[in-house]
mmCIF file as Biopython writes it, N, C-alpha, C and O atoms, coordinates in Angstrom:
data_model
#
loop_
_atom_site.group_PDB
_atom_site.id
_atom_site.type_symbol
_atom_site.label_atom_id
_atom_site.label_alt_id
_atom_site.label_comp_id
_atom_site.label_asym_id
_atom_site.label_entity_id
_atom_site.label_seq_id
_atom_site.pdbx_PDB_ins_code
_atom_site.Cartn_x
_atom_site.Cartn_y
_atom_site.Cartn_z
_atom_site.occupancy
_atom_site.B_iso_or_equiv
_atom_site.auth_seq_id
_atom_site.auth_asym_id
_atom_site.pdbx_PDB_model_num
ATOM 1   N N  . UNK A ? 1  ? 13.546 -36.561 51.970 1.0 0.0 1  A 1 
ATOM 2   C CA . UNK A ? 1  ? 14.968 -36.255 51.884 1.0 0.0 1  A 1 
ATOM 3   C C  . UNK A ? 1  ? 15.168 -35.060 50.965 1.0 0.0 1  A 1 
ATOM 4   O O  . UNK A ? 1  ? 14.457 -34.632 50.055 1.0 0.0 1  A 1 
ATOM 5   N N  . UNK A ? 2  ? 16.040 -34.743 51.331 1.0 0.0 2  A 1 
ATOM 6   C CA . UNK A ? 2  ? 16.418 -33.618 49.955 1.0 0.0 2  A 1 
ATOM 7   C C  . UNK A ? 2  ? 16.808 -33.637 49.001 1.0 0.0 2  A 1 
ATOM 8   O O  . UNK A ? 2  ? 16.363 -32.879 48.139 1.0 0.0 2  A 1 
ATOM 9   N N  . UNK A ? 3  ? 18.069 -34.742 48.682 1.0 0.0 3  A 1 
ATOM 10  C CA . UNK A ? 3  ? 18.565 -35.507 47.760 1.0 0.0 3  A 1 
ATOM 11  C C  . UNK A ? 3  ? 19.117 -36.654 47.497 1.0 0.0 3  A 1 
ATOM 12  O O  . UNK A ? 3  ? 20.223 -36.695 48.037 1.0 0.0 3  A 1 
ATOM 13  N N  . UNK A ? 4  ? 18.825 -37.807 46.803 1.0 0.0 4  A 1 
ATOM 14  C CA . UNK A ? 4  ? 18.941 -39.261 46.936 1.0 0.0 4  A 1 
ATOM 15  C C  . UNK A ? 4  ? 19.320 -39.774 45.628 1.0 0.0 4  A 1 
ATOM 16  O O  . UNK A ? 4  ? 18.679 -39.488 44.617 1.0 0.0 4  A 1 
ATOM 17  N N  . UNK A ? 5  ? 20.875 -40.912 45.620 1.0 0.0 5  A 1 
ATOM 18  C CA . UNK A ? 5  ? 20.514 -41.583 45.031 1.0 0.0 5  A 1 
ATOM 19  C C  . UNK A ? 5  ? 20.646 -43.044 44.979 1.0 0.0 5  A 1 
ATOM 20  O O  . UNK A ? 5  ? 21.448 -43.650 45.689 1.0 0.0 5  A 1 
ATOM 21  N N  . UNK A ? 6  ? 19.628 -43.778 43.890 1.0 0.0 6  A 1 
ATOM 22  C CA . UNK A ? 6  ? 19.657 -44.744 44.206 1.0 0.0 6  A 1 
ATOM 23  C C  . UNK A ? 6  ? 20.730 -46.148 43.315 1.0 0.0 6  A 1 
ATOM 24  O O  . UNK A ? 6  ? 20.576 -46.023 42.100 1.0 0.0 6  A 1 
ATOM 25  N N  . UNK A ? 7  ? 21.433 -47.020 43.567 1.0 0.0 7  A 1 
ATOM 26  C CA . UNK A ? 7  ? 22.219 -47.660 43.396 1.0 0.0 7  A 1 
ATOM 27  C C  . UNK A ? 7  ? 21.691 -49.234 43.657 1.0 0.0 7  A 1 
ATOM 28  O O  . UNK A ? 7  ? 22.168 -50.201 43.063 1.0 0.0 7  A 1 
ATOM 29  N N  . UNK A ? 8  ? 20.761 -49.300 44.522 1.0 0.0 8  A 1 
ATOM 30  C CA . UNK A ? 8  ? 20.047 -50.812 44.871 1.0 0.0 8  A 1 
ATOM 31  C C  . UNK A ? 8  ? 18.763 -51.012 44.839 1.0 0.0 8  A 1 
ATOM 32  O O  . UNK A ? 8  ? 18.314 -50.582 43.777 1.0 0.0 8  A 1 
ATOM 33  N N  . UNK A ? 9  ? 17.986 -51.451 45.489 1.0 0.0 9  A 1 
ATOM 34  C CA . UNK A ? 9  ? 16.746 -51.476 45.627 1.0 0.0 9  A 1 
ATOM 35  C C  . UNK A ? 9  ? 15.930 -50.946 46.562 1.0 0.0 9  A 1 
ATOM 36  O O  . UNK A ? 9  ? 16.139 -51.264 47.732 1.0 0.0 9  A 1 
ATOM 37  N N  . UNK A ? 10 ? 14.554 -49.799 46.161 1.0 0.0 10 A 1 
ATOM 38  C CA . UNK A ? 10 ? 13.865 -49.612 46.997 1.0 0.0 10 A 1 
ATOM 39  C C  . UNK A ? 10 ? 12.249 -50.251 46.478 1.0 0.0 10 A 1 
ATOM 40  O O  . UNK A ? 10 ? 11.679 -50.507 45.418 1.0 0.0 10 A 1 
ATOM 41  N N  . UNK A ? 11 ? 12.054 -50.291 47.482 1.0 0.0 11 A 1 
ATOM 42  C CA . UNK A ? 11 ? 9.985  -50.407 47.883 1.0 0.0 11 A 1 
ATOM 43  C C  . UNK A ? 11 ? 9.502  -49.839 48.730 1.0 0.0 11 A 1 
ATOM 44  O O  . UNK A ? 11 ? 9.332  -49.860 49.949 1.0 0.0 11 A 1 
ATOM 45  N N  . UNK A ? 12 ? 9.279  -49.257 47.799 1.0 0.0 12 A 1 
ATOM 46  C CA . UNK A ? 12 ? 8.081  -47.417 48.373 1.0 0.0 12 A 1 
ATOM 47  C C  . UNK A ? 12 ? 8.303  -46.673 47.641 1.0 0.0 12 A 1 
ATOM 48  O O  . UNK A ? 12 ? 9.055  -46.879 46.689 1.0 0.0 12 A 1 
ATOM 49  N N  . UNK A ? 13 ? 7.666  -45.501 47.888 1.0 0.0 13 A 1 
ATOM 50  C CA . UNK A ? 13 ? 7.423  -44.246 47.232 1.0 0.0 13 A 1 
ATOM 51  C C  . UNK A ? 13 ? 8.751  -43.442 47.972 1.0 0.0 13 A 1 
ATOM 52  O O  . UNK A ? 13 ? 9.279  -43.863 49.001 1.0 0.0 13 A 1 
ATOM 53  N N  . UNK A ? 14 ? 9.185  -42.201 47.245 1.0 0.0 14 A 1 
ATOM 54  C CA . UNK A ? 14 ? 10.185 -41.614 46.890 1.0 0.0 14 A 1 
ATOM 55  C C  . UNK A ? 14 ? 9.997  -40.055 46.804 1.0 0.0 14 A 1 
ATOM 56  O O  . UNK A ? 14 ? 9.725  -39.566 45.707 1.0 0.0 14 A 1 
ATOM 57  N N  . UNK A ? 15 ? 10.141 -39.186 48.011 1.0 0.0 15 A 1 
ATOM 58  C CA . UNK A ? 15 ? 9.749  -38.059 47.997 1.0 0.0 15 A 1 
ATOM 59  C C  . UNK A ? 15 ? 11.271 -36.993 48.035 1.0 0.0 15 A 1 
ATOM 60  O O  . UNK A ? 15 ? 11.680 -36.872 49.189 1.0 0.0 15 A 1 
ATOM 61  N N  . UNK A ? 16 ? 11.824 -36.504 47.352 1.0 0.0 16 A 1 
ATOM 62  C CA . UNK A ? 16 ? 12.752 -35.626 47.425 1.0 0.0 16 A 1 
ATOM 63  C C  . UNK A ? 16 ? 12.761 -33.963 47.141 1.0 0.0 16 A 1 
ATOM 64  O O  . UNK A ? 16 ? 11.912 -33.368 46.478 1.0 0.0 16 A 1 
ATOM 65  N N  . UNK A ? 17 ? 13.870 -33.392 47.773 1.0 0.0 17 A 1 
ATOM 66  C CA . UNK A ? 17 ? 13.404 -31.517 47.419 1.0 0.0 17 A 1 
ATOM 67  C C  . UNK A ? 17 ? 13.580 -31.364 46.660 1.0 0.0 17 A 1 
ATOM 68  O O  . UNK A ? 17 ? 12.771 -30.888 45.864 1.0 0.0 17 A 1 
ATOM 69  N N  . UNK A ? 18 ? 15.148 -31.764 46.305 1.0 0.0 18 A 1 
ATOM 70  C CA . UNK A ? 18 ? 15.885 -31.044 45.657 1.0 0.0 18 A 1 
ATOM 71  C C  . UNK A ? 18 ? 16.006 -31.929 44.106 1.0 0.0 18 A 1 
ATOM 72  O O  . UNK A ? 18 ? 15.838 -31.383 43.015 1.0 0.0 18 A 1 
ATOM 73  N N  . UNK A ? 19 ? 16.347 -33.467 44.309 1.0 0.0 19 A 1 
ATOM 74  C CA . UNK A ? 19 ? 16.570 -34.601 42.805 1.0 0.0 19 A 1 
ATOM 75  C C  . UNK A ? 19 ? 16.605 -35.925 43.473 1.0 0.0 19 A 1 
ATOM 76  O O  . UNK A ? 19 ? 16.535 -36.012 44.698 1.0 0.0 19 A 1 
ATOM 77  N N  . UNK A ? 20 ? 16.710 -36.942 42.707 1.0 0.0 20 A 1 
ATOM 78  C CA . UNK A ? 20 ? 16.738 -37.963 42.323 1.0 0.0 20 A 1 
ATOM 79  C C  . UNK A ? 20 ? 17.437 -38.450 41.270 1.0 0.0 20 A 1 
ATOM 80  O O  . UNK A ? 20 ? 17.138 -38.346 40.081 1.0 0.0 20 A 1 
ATOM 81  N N  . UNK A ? 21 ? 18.301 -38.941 41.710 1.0 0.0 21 A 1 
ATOM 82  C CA . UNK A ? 21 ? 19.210 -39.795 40.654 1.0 0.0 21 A 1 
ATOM 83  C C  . UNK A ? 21 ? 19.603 -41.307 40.879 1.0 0.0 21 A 1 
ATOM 84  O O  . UNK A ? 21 ? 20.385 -41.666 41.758 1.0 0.0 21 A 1 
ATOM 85  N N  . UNK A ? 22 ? 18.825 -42.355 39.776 1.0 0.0 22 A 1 
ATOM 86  C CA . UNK A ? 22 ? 18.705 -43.484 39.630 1.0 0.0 22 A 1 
ATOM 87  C C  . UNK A ? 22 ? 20.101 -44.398 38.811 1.0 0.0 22 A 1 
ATOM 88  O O  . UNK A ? 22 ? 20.387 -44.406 37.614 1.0 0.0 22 A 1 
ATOM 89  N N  . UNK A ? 23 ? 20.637 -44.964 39.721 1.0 0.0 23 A 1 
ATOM 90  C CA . UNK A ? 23 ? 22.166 -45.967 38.660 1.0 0.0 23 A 1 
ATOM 91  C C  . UNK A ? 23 ? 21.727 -46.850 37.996 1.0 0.0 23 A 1 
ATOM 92  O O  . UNK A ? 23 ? 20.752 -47.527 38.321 1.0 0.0 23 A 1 
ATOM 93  N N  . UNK A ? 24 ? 22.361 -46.975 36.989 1.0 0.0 24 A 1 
ATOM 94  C CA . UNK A ? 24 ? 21.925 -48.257 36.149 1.0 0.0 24 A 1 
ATOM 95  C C  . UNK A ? 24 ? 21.411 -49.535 36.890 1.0 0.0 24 A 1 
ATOM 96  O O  . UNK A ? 24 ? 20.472 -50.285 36.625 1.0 0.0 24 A 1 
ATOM 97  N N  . UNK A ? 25 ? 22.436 -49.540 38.024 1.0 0.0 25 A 1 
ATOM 98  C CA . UNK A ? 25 ? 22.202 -51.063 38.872 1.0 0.0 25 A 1 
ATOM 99  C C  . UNK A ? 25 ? 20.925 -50.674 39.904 1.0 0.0 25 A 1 
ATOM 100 O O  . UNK A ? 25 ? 20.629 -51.445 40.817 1.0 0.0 25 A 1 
ATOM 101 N N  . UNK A ? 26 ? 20.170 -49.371 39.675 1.0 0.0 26 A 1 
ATOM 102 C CA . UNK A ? 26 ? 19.497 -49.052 40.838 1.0 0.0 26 A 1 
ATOM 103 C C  . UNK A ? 26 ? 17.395 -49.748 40.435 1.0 0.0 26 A 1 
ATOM 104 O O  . UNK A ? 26 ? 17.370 -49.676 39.207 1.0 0.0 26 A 1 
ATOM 105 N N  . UNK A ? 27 ? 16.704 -50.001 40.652 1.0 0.0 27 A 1 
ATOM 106 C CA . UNK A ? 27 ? 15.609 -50.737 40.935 1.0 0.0 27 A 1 
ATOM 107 C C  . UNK A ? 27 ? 14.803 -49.814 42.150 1.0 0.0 27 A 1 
ATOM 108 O O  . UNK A ? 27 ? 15.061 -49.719 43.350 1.0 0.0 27 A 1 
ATOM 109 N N  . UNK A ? 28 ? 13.529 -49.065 41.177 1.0 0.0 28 A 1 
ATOM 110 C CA . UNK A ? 28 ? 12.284 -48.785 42.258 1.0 0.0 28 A 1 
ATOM 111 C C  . UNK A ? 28 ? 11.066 -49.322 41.769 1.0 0.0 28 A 1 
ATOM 112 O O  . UNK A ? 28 ? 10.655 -49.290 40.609 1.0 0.0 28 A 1 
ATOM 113 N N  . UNK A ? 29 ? 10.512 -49.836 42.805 1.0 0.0 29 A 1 
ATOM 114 C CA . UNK A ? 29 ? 8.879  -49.832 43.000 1.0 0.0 29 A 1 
ATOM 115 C C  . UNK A ? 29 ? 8.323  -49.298 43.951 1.0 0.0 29 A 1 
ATOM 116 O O  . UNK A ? 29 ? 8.249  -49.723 45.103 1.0 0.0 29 A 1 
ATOM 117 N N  . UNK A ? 30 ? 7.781  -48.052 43.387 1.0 0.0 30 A 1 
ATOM 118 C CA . UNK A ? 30 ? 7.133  -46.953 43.514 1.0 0.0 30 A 1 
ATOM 119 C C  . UNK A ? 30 ? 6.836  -45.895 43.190 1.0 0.0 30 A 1 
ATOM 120 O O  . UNK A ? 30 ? 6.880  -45.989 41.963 1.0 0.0 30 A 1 
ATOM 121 N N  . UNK A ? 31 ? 6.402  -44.387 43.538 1.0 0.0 31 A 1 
ATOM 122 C CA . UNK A ? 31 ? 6.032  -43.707 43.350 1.0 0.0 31 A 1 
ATOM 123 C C  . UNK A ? 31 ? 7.325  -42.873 43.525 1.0 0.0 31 A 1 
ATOM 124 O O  . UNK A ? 31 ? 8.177  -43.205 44.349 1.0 0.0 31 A 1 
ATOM 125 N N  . UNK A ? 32 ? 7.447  -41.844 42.778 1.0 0.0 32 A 1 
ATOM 126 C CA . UNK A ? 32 ? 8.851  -40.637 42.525 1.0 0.0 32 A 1 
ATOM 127 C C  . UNK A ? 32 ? 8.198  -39.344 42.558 1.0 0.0 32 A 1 
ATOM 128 O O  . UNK A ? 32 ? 7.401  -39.074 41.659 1.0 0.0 32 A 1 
ATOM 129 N N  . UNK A ? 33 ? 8.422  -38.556 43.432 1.0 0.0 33 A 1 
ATOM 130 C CA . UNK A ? 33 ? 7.902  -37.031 43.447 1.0 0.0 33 A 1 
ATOM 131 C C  . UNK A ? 33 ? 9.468  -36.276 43.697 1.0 0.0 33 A 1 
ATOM 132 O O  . UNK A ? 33 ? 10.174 -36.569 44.662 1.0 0.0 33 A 1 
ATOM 133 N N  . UNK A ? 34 ? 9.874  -35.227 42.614 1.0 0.0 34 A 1 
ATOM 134 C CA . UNK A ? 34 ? 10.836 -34.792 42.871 1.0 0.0 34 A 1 
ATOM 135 C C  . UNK A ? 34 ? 10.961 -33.678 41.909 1.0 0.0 34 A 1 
ATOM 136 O O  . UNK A ? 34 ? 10.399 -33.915 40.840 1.0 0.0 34 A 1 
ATOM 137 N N  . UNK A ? 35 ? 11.568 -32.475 41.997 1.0 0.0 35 A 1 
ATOM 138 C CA . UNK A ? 35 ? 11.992 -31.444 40.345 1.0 0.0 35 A 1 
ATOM 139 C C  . UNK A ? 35 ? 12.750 -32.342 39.822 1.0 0.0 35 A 1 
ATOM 140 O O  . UNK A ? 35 ? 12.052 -33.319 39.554 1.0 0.0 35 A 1 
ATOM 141 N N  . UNK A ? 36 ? 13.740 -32.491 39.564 1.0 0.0 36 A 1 
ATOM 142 C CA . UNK A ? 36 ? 14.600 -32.911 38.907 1.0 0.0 36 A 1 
ATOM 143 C C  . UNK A ? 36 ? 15.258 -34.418 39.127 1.0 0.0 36 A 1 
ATOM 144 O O  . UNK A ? 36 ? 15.791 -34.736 40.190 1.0 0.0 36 A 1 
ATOM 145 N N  . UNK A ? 37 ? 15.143 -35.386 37.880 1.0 0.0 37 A 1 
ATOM 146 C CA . UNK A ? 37 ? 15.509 -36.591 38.231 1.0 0.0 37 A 1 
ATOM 147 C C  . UNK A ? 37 ? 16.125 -36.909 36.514 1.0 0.0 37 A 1 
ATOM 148 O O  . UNK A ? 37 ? 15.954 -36.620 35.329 1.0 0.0 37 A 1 
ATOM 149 N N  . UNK A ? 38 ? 17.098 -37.874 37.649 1.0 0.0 38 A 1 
ATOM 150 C CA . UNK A ? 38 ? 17.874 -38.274 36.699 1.0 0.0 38 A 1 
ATOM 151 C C  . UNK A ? 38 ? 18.129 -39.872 36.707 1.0 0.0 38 A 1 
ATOM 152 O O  . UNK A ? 38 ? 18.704 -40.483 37.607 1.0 0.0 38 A 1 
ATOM 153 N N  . UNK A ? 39 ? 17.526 -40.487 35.393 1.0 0.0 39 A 1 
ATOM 154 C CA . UNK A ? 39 ? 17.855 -42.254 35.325 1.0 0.0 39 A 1 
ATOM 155 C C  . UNK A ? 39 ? 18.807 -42.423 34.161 1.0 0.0 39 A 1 
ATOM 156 O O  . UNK A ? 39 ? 18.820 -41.900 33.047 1.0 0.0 39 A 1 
ATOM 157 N N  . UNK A ? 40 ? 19.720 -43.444 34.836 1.0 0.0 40 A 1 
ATOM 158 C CA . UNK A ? 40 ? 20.795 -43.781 33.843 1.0 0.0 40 A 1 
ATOM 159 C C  . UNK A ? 40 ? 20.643 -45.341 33.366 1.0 0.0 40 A 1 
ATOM 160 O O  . UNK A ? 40 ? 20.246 -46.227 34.122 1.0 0.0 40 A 1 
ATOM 161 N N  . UNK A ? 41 ? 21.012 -45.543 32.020 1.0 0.0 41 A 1 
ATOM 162 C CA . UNK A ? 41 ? 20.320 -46.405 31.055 1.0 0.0 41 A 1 
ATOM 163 C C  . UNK A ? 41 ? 21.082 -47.779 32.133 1.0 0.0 41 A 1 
ATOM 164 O O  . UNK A ? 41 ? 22.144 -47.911 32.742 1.0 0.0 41 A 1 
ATOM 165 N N  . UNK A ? 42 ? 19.784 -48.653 31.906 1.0 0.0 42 A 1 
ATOM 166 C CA . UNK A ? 42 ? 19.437 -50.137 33.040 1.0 0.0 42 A 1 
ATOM 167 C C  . UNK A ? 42 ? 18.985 -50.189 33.913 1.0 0.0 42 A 1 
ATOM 168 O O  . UNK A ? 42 ? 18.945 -51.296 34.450 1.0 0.0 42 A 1 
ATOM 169 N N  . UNK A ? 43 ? 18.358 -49.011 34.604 1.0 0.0 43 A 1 
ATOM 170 C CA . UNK A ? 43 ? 18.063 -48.517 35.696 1.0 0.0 43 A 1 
ATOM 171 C C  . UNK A ? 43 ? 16.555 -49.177 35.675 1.0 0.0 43 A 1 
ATOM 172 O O  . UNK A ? 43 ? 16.398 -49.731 34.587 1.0 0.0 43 A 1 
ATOM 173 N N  . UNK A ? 44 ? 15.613 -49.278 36.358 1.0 0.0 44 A 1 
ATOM 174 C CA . UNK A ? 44 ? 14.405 -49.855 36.317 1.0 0.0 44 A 1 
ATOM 175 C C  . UNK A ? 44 ? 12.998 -48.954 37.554 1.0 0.0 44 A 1 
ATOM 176 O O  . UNK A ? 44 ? 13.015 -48.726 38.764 1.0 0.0 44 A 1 
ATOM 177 N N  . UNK A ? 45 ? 12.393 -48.796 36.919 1.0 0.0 45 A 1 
ATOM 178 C CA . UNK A ? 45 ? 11.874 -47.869 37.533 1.0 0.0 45 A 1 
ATOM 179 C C  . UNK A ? 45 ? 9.585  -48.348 37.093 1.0 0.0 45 A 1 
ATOM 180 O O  . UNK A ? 45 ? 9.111  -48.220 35.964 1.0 0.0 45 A 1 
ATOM 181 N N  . UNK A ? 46 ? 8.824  -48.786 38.228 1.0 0.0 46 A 1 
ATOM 182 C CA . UNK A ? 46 ? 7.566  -49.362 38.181 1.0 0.0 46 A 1 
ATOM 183 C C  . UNK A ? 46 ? 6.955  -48.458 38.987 1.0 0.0 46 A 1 
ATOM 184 O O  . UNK A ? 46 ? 7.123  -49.024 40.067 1.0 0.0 46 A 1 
ATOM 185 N N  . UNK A ? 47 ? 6.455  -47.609 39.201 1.0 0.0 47 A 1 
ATOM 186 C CA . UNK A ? 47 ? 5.353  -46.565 39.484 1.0 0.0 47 A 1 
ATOM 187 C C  . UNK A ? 47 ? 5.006  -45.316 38.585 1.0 0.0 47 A 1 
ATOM 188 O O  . UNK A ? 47 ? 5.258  -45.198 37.385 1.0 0.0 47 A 1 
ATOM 189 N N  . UNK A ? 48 ? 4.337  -44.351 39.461 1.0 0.0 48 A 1 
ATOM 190 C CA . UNK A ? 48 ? 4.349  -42.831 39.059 1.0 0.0 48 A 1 
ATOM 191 C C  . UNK A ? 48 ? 5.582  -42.282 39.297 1.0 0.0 48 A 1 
ATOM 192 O O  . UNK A ? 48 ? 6.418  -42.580 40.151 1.0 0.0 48 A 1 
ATOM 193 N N  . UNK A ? 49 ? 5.602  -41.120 38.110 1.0 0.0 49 A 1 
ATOM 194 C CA . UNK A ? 49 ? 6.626  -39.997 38.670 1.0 0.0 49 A 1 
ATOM 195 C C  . UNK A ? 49 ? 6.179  -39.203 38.328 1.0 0.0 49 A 1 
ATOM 196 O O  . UNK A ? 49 ? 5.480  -39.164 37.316 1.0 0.0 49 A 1 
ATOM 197 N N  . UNK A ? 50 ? 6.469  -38.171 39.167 1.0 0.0 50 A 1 
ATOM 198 C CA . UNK A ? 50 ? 5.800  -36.510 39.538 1.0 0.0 50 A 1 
ATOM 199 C C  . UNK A ? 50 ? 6.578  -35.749 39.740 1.0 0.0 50 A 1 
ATOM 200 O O  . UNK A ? 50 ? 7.219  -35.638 40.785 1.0 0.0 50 A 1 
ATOM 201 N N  . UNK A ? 51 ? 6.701  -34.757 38.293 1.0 0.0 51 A 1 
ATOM 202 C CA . UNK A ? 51 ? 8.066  -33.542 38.673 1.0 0.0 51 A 1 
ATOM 203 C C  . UNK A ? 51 ? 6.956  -32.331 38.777 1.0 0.0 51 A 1 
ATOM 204 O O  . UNK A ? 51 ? 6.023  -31.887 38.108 1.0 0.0 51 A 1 
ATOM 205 N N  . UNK A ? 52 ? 7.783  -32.004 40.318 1.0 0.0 52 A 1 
ATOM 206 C CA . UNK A ? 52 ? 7.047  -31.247 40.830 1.0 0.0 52 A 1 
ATOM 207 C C  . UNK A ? 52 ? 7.888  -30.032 40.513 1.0 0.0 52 A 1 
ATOM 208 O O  . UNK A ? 52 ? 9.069  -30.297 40.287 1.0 0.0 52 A 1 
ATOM 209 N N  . UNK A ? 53 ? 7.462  -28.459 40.430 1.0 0.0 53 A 1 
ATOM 210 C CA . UNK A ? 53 ? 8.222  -27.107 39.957 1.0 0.0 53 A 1 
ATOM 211 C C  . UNK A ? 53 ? 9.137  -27.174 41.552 1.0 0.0 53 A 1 
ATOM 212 O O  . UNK A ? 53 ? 8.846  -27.563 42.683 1.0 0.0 53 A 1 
ATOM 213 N N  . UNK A ? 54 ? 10.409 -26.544 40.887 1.0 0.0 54 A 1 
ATOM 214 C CA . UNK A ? 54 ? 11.618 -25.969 41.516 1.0 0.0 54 A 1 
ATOM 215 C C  . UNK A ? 54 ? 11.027 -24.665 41.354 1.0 0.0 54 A 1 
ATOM 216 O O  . UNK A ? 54 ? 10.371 -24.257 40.395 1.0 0.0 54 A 1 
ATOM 217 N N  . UNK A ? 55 ? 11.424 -23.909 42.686 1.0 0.0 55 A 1 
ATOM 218 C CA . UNK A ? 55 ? 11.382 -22.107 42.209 1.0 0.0 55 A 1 
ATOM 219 C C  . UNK A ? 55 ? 12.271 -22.001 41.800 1.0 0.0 55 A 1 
ATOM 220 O O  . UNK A ? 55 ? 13.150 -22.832 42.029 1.0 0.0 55 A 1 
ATOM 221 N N  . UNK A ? 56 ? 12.465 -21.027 41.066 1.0 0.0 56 A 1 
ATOM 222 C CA . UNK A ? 56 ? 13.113 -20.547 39.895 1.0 0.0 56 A 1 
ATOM 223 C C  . UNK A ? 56 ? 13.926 -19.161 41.070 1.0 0.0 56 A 1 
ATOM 224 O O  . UNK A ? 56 ? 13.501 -18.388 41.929 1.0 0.0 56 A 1 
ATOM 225 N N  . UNK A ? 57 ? 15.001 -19.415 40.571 1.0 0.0 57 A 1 
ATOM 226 C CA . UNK A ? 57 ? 16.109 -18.377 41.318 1.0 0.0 57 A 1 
ATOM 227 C C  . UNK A ? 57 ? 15.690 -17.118 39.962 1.0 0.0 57 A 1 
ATOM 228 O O  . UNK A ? 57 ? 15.155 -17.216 38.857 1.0 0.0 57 A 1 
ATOM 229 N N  . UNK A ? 58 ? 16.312 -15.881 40.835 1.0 0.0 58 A 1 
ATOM 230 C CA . UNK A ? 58 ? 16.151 -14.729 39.734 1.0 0.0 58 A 1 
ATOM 231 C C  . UNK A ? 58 ? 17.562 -14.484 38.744 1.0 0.0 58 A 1 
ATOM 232 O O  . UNK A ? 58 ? 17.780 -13.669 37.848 1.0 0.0 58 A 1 
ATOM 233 N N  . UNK A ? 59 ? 18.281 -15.419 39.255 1.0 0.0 59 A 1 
ATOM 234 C CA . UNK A ? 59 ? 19.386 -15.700 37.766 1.0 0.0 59 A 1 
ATOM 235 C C  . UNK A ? 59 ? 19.021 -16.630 36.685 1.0 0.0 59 A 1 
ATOM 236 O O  . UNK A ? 59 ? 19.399 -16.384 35.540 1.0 0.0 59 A 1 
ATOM 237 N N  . UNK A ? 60 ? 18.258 -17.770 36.970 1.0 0.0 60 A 1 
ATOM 238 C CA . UNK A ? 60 ? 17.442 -18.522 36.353 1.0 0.0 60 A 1 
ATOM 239 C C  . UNK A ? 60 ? 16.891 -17.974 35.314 1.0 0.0 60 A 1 
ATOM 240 O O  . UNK A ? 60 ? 17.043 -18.427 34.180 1.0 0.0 60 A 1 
ATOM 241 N N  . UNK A ? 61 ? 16.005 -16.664 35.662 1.0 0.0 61 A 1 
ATOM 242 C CA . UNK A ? 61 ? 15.082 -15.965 34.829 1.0 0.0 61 A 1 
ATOM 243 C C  . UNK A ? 61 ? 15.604 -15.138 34.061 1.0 0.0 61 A 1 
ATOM 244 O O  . UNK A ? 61 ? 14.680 -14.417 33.685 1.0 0.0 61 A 1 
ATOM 245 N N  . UNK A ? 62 ? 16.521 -14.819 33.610 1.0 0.0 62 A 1 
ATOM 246 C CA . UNK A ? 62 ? 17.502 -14.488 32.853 1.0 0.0 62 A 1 
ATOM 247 C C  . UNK A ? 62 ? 18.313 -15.019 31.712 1.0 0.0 62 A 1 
ATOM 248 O O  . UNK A ? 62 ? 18.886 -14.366 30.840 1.0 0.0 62 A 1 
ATOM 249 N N  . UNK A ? 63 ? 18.256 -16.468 31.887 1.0 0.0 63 A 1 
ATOM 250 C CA . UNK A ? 63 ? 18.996 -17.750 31.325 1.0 0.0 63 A 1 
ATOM 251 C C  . UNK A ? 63 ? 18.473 -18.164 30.060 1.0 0.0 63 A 1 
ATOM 252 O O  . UNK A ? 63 ? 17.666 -19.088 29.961 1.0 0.0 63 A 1 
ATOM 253 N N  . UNK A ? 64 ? 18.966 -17.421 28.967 1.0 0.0 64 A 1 
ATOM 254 C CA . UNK A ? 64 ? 18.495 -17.739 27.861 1.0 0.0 64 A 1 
ATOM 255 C C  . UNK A ? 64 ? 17.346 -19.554 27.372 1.0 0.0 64 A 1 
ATOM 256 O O  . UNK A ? 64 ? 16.343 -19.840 26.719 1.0 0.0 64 A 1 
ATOM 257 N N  . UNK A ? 65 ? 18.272 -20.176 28.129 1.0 0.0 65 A 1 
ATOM 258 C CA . UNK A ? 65 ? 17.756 -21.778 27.966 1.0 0.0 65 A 1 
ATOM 259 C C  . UNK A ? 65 ? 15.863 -21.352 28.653 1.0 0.0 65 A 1 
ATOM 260 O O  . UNK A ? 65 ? 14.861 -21.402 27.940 1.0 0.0 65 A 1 
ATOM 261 N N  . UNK A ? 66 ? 15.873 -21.068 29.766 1.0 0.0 66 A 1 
ATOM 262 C CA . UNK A ? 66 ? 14.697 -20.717 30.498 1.0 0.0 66 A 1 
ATOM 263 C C  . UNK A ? 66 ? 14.004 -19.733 29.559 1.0 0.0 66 A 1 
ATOM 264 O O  . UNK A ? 66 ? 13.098 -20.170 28.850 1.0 0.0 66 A 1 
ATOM 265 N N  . UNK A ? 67 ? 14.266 -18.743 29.505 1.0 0.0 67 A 1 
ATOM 266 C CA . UNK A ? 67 ? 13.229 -17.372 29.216 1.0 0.0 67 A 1 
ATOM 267 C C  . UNK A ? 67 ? 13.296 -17.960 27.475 1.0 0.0 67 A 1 
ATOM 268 O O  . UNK A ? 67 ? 12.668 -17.172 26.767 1.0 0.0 67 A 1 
ATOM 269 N N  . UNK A ? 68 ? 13.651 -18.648 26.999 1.0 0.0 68 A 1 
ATOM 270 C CA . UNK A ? 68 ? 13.329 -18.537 25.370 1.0 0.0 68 A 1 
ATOM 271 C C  . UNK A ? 68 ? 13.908 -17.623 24.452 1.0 0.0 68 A 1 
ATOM 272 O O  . UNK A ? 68 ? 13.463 -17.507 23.310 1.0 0.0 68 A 1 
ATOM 273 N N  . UNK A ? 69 ? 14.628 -17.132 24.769 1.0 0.0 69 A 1 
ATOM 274 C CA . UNK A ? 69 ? 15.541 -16.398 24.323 1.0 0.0 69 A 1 
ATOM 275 C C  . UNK A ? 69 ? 16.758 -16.670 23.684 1.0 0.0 69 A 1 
ATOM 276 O O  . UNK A ? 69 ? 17.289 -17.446 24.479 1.0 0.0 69 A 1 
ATOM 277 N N  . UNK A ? 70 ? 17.489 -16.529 22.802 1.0 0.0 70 A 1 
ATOM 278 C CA . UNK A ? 70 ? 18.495 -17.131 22.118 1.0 0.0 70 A 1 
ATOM 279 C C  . UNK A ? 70 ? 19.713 -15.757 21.589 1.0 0.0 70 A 1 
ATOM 280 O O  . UNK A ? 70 ? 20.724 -16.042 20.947 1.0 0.0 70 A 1 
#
């Protein structure tokens, strides 16, 4: 999928493009491959997770937070 989130229960692994975002009331067993994920406190979560790189847009690279720059 590209982007998912979860609110109930899954079983399986969890492949997304773009994120992942887990609800408090939400429950996985499995595996999470995604850039960007987001769990909110109660949420329950029993496998791997794997943040995999987002490409980086060329406004990105500019972005003080990113390049280290202040």
């Amino acid at each position: 999928v590209d982007s998912i989130v979860v609110a109930g229960f899954v079983l399986g692994d969890i492949h997304a493009r773009t994120r992942i975002a887990i609800e408090g009331t939400g429950r996985i067993i499995g595996n999470i491959d995604t850039p960007v994920i987001k769990i909110e406190f109660g949420a329950y979560v029993e496998g791997e997770t794997k943040m995999t790189k987002k490409p980086r847009s060329p406004k990105a690279e500019n972005s003080p937070e990113l390049s280290g720059r202040v």
